[in-house]
MOPAC internal coordinates of N, CA, C and O (Angstrom, degrees):
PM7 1SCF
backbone

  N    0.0000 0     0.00 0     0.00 0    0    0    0
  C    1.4405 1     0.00 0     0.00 0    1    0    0
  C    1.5283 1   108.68 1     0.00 0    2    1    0
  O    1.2310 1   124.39 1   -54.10 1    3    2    1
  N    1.5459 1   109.18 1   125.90 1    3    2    1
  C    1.4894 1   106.08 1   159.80 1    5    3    2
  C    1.7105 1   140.51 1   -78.18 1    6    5    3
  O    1.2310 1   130.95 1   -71.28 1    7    6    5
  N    1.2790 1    96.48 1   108.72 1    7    6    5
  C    1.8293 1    85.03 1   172.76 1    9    7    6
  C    1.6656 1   128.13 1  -109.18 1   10    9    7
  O    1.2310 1   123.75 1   -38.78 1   11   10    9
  N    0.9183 1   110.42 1   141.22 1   11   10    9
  C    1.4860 1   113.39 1   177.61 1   13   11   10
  C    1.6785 1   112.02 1   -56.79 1   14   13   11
  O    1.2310 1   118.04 1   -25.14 1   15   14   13
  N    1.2737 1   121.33 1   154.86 1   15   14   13
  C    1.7455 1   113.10 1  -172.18 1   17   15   14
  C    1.8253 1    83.37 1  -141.19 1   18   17   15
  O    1.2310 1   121.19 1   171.07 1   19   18   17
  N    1.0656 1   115.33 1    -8.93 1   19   18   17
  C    1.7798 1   106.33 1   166.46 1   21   19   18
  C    1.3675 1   120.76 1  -131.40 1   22   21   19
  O    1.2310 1   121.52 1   -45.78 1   23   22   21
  N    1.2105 1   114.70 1   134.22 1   23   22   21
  C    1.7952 1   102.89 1   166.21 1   25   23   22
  C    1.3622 1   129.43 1   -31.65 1   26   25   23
  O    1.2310 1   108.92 1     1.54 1   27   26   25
  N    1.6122 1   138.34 1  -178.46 1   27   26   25
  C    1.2374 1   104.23 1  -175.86 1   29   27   26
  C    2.3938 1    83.27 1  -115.27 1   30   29   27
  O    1.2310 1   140.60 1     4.68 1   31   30   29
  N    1.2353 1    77.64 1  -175.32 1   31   30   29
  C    1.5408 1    76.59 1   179.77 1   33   31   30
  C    1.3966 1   137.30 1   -58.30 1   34   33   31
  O    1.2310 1   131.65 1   143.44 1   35   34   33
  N    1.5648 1    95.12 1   -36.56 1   35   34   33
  C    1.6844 1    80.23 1   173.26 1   37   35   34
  C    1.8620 1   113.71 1  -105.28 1   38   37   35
  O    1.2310 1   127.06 1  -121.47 1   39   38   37
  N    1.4777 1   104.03 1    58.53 1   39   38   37
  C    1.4129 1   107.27 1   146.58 1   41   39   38
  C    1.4320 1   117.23 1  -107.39 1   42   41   39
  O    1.2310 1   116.52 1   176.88 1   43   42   41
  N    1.5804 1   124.22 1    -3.12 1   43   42   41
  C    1.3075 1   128.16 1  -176.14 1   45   43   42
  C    2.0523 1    94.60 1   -83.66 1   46   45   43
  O    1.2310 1   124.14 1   172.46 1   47   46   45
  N    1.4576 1   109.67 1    -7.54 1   47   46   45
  C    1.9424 1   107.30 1  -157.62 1   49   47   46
  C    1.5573 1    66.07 1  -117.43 1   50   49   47
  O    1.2310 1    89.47 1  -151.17 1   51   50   49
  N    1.0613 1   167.68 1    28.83 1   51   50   49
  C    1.4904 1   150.63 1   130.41 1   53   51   50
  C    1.0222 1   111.82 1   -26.85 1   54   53   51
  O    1.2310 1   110.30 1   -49.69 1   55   54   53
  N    1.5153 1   135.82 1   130.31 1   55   54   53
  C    1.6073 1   137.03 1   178.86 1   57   55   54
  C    1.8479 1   119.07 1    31.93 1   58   57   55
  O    1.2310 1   136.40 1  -139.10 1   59   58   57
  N    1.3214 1    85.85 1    40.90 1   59   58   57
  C    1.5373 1    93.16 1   167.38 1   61   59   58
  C    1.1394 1   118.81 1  -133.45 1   62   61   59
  O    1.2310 1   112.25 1   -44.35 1   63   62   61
  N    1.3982 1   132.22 1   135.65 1   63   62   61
  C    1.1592 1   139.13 1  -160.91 1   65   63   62
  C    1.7200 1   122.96 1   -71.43 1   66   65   63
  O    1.2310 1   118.38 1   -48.81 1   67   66   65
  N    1.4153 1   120.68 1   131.19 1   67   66   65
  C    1.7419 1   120.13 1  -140.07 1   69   67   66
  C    1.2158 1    98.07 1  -146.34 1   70   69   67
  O    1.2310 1   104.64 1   -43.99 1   71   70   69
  N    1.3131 1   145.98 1   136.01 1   71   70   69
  C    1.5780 1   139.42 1   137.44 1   73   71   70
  C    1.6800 1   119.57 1   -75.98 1   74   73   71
  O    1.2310 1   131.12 1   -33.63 1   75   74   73
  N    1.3202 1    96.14 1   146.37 1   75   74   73
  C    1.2076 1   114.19 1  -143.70 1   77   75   74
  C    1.5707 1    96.82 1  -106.72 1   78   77   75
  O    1.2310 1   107.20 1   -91.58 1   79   78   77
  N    1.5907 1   141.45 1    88.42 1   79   78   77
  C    1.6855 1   123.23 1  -155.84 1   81   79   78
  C    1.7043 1    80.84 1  -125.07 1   82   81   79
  O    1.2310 1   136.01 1   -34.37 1   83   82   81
  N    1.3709 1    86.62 1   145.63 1   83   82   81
  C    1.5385 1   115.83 1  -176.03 1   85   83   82
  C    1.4784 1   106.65 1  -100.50 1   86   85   83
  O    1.2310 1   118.71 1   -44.88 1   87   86   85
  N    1.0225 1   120.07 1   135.12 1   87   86   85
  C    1.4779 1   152.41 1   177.18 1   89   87   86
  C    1.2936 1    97.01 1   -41.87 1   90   89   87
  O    1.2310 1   103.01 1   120.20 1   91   90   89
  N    1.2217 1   148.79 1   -59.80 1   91   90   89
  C    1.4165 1   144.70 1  -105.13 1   93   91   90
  C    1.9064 1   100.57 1  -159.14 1   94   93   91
  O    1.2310 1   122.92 1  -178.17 1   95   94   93
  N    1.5324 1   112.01 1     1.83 1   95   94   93
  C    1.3118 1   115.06 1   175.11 1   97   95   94
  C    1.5953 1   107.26 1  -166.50 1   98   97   95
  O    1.2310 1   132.54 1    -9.29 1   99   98   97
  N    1.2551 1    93.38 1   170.71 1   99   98   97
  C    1.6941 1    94.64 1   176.59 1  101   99   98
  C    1.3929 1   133.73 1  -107.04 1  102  101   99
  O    1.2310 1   129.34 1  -167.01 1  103  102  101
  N    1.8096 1    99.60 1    12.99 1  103  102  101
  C    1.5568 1    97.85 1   158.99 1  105  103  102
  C    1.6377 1   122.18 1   -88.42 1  106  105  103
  O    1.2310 1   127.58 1   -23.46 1  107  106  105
  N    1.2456 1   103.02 1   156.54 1  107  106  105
  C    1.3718 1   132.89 1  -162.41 1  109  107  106
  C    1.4462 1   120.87 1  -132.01 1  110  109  107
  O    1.2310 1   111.48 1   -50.79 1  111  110  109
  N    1.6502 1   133.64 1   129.21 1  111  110  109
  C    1.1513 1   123.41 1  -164.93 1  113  111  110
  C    1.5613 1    96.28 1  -131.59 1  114  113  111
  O    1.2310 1   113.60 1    15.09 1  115  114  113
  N    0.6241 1   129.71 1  -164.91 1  115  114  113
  C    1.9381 1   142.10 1   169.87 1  117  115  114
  C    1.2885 1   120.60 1  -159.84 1  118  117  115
  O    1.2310 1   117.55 1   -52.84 1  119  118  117
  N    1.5449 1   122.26 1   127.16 1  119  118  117
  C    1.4858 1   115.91 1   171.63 1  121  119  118
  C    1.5395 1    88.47 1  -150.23 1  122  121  119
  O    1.2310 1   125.23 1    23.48 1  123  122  121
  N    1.6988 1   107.56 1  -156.52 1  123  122  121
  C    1.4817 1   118.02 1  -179.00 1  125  123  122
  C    1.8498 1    93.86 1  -107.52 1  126  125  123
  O    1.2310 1   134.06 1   -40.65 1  127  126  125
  N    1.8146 1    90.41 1   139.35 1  127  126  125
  C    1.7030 1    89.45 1   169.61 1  129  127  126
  C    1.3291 1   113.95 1   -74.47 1  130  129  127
  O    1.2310 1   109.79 1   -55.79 1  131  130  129
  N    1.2434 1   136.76 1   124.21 1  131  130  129
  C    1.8007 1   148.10 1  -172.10 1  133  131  130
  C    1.5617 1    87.80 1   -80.71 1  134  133  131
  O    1.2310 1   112.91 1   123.19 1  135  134  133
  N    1.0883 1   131.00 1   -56.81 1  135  134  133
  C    1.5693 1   144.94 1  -133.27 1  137  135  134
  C    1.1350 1   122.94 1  -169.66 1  138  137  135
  O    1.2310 1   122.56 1   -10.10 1  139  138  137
  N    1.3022 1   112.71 1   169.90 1  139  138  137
  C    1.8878 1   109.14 1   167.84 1  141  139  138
  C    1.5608 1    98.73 1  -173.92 1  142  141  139
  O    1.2310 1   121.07 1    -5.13 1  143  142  141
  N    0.6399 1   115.55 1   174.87 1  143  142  141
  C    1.6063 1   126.33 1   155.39 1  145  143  142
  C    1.8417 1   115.74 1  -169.01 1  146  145  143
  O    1.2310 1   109.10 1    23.85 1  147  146  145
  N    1.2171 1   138.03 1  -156.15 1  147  146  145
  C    1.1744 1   152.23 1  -138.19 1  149  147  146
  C    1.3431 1    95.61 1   -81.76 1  150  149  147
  O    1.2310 1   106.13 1   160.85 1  151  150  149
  N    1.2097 1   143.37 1   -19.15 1  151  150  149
  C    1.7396 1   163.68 1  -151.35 1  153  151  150
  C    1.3017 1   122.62 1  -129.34 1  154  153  151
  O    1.2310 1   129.16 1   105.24 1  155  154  153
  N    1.3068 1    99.95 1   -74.76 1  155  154  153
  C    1.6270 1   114.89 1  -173.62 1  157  155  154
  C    1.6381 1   114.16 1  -115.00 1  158  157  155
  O    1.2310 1   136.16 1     1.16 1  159  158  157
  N    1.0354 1    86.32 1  -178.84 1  159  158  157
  C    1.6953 1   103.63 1  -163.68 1  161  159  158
  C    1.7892 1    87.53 1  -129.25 1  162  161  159
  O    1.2310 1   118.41 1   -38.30 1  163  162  161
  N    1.4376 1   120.63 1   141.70 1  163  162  161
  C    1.9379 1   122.82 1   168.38 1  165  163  162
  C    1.0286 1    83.03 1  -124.54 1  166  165  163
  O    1.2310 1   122.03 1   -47.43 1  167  166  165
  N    1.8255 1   113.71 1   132.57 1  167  166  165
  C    1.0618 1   106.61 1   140.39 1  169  167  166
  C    1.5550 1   103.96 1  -152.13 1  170  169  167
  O    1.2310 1   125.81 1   -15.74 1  171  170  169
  N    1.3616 1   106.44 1   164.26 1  171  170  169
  C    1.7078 1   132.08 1  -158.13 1  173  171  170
  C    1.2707 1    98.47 1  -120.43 1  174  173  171
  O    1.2310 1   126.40 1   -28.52 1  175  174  173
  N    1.4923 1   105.31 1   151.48 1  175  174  173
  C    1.3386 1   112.64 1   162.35 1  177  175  174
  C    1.8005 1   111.62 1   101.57 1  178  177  175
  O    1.2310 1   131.49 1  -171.77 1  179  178  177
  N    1.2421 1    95.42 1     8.23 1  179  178  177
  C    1.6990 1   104.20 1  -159.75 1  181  179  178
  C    1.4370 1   115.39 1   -67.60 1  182  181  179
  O    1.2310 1   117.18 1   -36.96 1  183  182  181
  N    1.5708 1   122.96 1   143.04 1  183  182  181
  C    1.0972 1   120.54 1   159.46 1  185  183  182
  C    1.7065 1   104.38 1  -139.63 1  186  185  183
  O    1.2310 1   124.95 1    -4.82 1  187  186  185
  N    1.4813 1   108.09 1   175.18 1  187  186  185
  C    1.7506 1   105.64 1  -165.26 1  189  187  186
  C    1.2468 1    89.27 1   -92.04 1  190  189  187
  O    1.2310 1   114.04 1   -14.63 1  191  190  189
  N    1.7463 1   128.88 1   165.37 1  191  190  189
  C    1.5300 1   139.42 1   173.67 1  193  191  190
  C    1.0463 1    71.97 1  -100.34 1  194  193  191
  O    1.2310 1   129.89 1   -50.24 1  195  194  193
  N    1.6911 1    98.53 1   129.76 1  195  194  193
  C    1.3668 1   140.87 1   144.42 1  197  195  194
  C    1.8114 1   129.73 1   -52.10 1  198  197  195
  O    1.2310 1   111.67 1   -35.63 1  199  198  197
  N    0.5735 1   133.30 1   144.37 1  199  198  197
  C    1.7304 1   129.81 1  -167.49 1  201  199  198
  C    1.7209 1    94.15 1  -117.22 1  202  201  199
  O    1.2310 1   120.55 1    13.06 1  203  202  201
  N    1.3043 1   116.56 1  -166.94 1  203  202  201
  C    1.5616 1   114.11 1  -158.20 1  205  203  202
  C    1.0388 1    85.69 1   -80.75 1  206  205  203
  O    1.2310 1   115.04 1   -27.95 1  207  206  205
  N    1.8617 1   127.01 1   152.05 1  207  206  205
  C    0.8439 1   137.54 1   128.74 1  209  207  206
  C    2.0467 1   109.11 1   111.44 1  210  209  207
  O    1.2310 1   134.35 1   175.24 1  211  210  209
  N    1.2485 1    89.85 1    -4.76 1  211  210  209
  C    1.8550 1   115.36 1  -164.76 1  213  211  210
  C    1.2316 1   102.55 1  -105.99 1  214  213  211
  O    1.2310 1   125.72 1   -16.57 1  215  214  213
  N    1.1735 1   106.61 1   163.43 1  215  214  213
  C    2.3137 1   123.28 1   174.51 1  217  215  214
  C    0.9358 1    79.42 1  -138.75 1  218  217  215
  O    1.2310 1   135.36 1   -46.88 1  219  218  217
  N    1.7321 1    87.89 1   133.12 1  219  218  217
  C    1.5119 1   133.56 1   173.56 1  221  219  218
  C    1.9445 1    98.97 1   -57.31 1  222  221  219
  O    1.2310 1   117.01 1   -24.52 1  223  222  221
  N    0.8860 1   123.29 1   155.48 1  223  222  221
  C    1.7801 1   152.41 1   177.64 1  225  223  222
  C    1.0509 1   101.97 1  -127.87 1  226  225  223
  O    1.2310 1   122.99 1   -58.25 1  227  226  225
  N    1.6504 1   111.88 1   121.75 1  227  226  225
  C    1.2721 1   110.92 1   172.06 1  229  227  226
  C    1.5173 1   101.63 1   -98.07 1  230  229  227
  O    1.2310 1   127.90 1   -15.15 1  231  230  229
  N    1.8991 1   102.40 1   164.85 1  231  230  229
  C    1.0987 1   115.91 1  -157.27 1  233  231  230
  C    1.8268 1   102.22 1  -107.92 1  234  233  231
  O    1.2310 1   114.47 1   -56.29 1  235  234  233
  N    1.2219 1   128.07 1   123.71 1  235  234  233
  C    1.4590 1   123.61 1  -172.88 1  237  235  234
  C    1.4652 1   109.06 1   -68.99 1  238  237  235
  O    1.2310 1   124.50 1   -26.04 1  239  238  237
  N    1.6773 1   108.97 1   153.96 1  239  238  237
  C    1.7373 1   112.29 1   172.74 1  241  239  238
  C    1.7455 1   102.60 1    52.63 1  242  241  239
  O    1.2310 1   128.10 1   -18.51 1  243  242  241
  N    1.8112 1   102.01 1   161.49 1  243  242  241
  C    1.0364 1   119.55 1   155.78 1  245  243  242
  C    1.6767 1   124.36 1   -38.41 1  246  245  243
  O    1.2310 1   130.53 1   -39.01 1  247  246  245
  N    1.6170 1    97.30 1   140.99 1  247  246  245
  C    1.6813 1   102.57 1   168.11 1  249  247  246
  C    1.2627 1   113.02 1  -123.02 1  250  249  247
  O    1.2310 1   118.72 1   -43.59 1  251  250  249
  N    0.9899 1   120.04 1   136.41 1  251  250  249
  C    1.4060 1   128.41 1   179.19 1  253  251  250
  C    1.4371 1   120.60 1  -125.04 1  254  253  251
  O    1.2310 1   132.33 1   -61.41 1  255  254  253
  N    1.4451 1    93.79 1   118.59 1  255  254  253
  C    2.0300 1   106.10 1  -163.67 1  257  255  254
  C    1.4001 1   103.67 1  -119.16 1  258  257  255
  O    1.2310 1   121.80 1   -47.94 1  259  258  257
  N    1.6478 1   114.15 1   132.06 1  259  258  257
  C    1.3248 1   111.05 1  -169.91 1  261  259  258
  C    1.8084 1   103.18 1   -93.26 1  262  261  259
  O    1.2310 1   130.69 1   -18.76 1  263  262  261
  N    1.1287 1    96.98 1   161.24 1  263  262  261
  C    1.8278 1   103.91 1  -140.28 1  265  263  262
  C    1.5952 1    91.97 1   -87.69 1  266  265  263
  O    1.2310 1   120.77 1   172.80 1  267  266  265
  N    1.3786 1   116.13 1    -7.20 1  267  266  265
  C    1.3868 1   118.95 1  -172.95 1  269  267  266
  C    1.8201 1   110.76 1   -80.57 1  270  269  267
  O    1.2310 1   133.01 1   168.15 1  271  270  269
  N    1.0908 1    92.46 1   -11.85 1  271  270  269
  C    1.9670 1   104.73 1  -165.26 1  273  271  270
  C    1.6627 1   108.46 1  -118.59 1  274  273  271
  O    1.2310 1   126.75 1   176.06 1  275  274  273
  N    1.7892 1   104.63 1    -3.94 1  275  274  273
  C    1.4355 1    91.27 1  -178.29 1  277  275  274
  C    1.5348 1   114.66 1  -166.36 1  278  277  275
  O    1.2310 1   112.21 1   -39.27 1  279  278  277
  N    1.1948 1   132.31 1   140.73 1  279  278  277
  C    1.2766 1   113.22 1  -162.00 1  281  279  278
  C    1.9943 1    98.36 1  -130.45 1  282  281  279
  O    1.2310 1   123.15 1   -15.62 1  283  282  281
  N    1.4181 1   111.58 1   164.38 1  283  282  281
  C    1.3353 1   114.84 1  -165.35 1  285  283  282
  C    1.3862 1    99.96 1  -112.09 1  286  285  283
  O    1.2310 1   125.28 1   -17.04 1  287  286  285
  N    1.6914 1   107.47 1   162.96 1  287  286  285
  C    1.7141 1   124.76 1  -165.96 1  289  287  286
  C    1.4172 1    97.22 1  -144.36 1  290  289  287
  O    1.2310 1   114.51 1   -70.95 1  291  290  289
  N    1.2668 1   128.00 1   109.05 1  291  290  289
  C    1.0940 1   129.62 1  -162.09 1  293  291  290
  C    1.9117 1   102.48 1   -88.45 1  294  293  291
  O    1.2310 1   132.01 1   -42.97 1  295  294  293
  N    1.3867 1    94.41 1   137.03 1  295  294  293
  C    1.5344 1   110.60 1  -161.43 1  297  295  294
  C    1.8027 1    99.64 1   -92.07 1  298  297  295
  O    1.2310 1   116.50 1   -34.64 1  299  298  297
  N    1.3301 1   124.26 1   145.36 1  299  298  297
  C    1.2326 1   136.14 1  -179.72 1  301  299  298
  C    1.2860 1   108.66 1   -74.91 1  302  301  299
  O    1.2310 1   120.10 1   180.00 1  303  302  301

């Protein structure tokens, strides 16, 4: 039987704030990851990255991004 002996990585990005870049385009959003599992990615707190010269808009309620179309960059 196999068991895991470490968490996997993104429980160390738990409620920490991440941009969210999609596979297939070049927008990009940022919030905190709530959750995830085998599919999706939750995350709260969202607002859009701003480009030069712009303020960020935040984004209402949970977002939920399926993990197949987009992968996360954990923000400082």
């Amino acid at each position: 039987m196999f068991t895991r002996k470490q968490p996997p990585v993104l429980d160390s990005a738990l409620r920490r704030r991440v941009a969210v870049n999609f596979l297939d385009s070049d927008f990009v959003f940022t919030g905190r990851l709530a959750d995830y599992d085998a599919d999706t990615f939750v995350l709260e707190q969202c607002q859009t990255h701003p480009g030069p010269g712009e303020t960020a808009q935040a984004i209402k309620g949970r977002q939920y991004v399926d993990r197949i179309h987009a992968f996360l960059t954990e923000l400082p």
